[in-house]
C-alpha positions as CSV (number, residue, x, y, z in Angstrom):
1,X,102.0,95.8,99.3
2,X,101.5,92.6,97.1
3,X,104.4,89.6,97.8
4,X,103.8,88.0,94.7
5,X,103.6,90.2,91.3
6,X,100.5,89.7,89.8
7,X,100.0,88.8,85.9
8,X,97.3,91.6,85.6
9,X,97.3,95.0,87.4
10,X,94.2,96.9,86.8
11,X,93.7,100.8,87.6
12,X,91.2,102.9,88.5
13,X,91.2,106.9,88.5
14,X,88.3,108.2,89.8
15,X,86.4,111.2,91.3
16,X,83.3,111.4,93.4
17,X,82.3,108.1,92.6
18,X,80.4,106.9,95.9
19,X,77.5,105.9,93.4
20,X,79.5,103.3,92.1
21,X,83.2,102.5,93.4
22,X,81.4,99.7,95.8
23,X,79.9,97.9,93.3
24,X,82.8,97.7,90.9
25,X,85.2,96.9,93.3
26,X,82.8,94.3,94.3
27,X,82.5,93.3,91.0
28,X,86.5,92.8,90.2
29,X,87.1,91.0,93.6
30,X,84.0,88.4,93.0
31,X,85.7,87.3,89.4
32,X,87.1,83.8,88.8
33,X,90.4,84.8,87.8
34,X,92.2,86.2,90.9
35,X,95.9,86.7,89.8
36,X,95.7,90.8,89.5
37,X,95.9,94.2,91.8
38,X,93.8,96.6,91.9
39,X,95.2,100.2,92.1
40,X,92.5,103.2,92.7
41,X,93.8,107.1,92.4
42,X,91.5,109.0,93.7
43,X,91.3,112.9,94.3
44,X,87.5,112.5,95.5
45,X,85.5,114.9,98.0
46,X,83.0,112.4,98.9
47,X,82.6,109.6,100.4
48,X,84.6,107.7,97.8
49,X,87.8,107.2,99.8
50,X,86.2,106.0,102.9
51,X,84.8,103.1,100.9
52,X,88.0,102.6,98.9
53,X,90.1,102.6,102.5
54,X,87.5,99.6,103.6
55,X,88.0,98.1,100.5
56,X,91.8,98.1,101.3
57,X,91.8,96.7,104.7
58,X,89.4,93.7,103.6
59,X,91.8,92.7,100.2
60,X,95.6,93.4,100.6
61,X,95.5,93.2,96.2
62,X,94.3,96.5,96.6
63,X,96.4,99.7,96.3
64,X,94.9,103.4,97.6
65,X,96.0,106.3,96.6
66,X,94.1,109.3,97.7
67,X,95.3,113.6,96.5
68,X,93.8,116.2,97.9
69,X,94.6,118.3,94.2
């Protein structure tokens, strides 16, 4: 969980995204402004939340949430 409250909180629903999620995420984090939290919902059958879990562990701004439904 975040300590501080960040000024932005941005979201991301997504669904079989493996394509993509790595470079977006990548994206977001490499950005000057730094103040926000990222916070994925996912309800993927790929590999989408093994790279969202990485993602996670590397950057503690980041929030998964993964549903099976």
């Amino acid at each position: 969980m975040i300590k501080n409250n960040p000024r932005i909180t941005i979201g991301i629903p997504i669904f079989n995204g493996e394509k993509f999620i790595q470079s977006k995420l990548e994206n977001i984090i490499s950005q000057t402004f730094q103040d926000f939290e990222i916070i994925i919902y996912d309800n993927s059958n790929d590999k989408t939340p093994e790279i969202c879990r990485d993602f996670m562990v590397k950057d503690q701004r980041i929030q998964y949430f993964h549903e099976k439904k």
